[in-house]
C-alpha positions in Angstrom: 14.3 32.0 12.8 12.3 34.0 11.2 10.5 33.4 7.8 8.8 35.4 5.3 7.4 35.3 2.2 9.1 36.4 -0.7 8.7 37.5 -4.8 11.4 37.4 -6.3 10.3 37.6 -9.8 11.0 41.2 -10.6 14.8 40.4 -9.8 16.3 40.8 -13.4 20.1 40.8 -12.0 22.4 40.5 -8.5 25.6 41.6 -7.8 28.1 41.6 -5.1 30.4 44.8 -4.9 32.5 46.0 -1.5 29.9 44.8 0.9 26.8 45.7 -0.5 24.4 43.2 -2.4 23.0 44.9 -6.0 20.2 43.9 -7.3 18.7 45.3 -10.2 14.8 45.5 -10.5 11.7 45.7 -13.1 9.2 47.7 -11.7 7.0 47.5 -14.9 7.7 50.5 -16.7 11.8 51.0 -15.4 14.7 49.3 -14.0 15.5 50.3 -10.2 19.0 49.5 -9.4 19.4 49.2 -5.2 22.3 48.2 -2.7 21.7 46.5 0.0 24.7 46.4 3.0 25.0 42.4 2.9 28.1 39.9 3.2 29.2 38.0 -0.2 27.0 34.8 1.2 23.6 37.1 0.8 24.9 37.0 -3.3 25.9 33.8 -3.0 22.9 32.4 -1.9 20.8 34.6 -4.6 23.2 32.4 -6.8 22.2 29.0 -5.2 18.9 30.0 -5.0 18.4 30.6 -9.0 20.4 27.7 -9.6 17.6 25.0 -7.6 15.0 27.0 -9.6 16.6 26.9 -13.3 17.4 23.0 -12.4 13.6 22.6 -11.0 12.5 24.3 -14.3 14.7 22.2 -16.9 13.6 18.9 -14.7 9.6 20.2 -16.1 10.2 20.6 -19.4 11.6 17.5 -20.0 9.1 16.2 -18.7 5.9 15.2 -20.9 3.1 16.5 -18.7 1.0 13.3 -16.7 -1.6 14.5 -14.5 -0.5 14.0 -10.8 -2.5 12.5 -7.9 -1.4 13.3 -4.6 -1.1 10.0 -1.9 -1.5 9.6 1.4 2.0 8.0 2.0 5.2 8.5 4.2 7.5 8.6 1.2 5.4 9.3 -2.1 4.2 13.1 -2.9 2.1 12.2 -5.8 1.3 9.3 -8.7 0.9 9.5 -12.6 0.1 7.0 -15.0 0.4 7.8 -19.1 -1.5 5.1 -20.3 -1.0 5.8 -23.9 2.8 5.4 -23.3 2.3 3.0 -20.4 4.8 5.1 -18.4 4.1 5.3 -14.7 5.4 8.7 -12.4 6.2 8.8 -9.2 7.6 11.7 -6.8 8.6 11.9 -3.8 8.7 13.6 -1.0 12.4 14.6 -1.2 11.4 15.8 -4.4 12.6 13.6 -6.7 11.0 12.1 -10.2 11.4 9.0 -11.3 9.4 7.5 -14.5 9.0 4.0 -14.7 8.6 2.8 -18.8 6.2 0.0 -20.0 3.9 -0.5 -16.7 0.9 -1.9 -17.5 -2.7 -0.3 -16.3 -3.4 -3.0 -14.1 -0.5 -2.6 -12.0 -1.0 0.8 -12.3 -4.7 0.4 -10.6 -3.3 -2.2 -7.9 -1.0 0.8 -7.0 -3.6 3.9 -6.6 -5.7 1.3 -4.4 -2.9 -0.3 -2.5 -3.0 0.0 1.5 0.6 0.7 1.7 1.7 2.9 -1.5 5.6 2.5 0.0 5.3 -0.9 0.3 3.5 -1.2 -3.3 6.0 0.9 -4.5 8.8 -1.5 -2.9 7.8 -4.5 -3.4 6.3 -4.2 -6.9 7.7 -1.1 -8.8 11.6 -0.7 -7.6 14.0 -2.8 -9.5 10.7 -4.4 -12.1 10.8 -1.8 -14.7 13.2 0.7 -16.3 13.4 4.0 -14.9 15.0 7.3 -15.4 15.0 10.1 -12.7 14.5 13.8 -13.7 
């Protein structure tokens, strides 16, 4: 397999039309429309792919911004703590968000210095407090 990197940000449109992929582009000061010889899965993945990116974007914005710490841990990407709101954050590493409502800061501290984040996280967030998963 080979990977590159791409920008896909100037891609204002995509289109599918007897074998060729459309795409139509902003170069800044016009609109470029191209083909592209490609099988209907080349659009369809465009599709997919701006669908996981609009979800990943509405998932943000509902969220109120915490400031993330990342972790060393085999499940846990990074940790937040509002203390204002007492809500705690947690993602992990399959990318999901979950917030955890009314933990207190000390359990919040014995979390950041715990050996074992995972087994923290286990034996003394899951199931304890109301969550909701973004």
């Amino acid at each position: 397999m080979k990977l590159s990197k791409l920008n896909l940000s100037n891609v204002v449109a995509i289109g599918h039309s007897d074998g060729y992929l459309q795409l139509l582009l902003d170069l800044g000061n016009e609109l470029e429309f191209v083909e592209i010889p490609a099988p209907i899965e080349a659009f369809e993945g465009l599709q997919h792919l701006n669908d996981v990116v609009a979800e990943q974007i509405q998932i943000e914005e509902q969220l109120d911004p915490i400031a993330m710490l990342p972790v060393s841990s085999s499940m846990v990407n990074t940790l937040g703590y509002d203390e204002d709101n007492q809500i705690l954050q947690v993602e992990f590493h399959n990318g999901a968000i979950y917030q955890y409502s009314e933990v207190d800061e000390d359990t919040w501290e014995d979390f950041c210095q715990a050996e074992s984040v995972g087994r923290f996280y286990n034996e003394e967030i899951k199931g304890k407090y109301n969550s909701q998963r973004f």
